[in-house]
N, C-alpha and C positions, 0 to 999 in steps of 0.2 A: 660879588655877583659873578654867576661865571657867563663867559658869552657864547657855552657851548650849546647846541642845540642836540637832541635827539635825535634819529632818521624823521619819525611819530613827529614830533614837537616841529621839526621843517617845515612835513607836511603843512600843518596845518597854517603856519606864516602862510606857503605860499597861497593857498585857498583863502586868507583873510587878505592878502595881497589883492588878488584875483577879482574877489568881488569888489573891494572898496573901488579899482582901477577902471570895471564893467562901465559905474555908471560915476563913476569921478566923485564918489562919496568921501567924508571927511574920514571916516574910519570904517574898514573891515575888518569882520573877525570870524573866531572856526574854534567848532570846539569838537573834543573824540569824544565821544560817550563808552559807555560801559562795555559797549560789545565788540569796538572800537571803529565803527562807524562814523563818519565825519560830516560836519553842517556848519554852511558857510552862509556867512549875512553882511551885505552894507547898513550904514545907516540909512532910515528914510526920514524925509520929512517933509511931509505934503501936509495942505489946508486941514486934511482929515485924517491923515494917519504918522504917527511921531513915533520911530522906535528905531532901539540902538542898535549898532551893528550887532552887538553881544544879545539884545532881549530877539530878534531876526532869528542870528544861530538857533539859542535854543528853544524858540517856540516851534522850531522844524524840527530838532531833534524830539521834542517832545509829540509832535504831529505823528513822527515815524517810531512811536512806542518807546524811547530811549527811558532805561531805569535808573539812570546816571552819570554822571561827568569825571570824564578822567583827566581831559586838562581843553584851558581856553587860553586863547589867545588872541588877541587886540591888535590891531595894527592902526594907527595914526599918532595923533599929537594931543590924547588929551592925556590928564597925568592922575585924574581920578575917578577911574569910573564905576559905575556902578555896579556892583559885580550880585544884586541881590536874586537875578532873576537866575543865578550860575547856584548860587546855595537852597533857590526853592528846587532843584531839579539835584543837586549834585552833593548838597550837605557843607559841609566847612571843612576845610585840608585842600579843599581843589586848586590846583597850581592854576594863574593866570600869568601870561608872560602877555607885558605889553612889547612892544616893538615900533619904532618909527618905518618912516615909508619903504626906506629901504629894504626893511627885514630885520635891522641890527636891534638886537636886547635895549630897551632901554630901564626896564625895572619887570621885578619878578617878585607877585604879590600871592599872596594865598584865600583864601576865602572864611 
């Protein structure tokens, strides 16, 4: 696994940084879309409304016209997440890089 990042691929840690930190959520994430446009989400979870930092991003990307996912990226501590709502928008090959708080790689998965 290598622990290099892209300039692109940074980006996007730091924006899944960014929100997870906003509101103290267990995990943020950010993913580019096809035009390469970028959409960031924590998780929420209130009485009425449950969704993941990853289903967040791309329901914004998808809000702002997006015809595709070029890469996602996770940031917190869980080690399987659900990547289904990344392949209703992006297809299968999409790189997901999770990452702990810090920022550092910790697995790099595909869709």
């Amino acid at each position: 696994m290598s622990d290099e990042l892209t300039d692109e691929d940074a980006k996007l840690v730091t924006l899944a940084r960014g929100a997870r930190g906003r509101i103290g959520a267990p995990e943020g994430a950010a993913i580019r879309d096809d035009m390469g446009r970028t959409y960031s989400g924590a998780t929420i979870n209130t009485e009425s409304l449950q969704l993941t930092a990853l289903q967040l991003a791309v329901a914004q990307a998808i809000a702002a016209g997006a015809g595709g996912v070029e890469c996602a990226v996770i940031v917190g501590t869980g080690d399987a997440p659900d990547v289904a709502c990344v392949v209703d928008l992006g297809g299968s090959g999409v790189p997901v890089i999770l990452c702990s708080s810090d920022g550092s790689i910790r697995a790099r998965l595909s869709t």
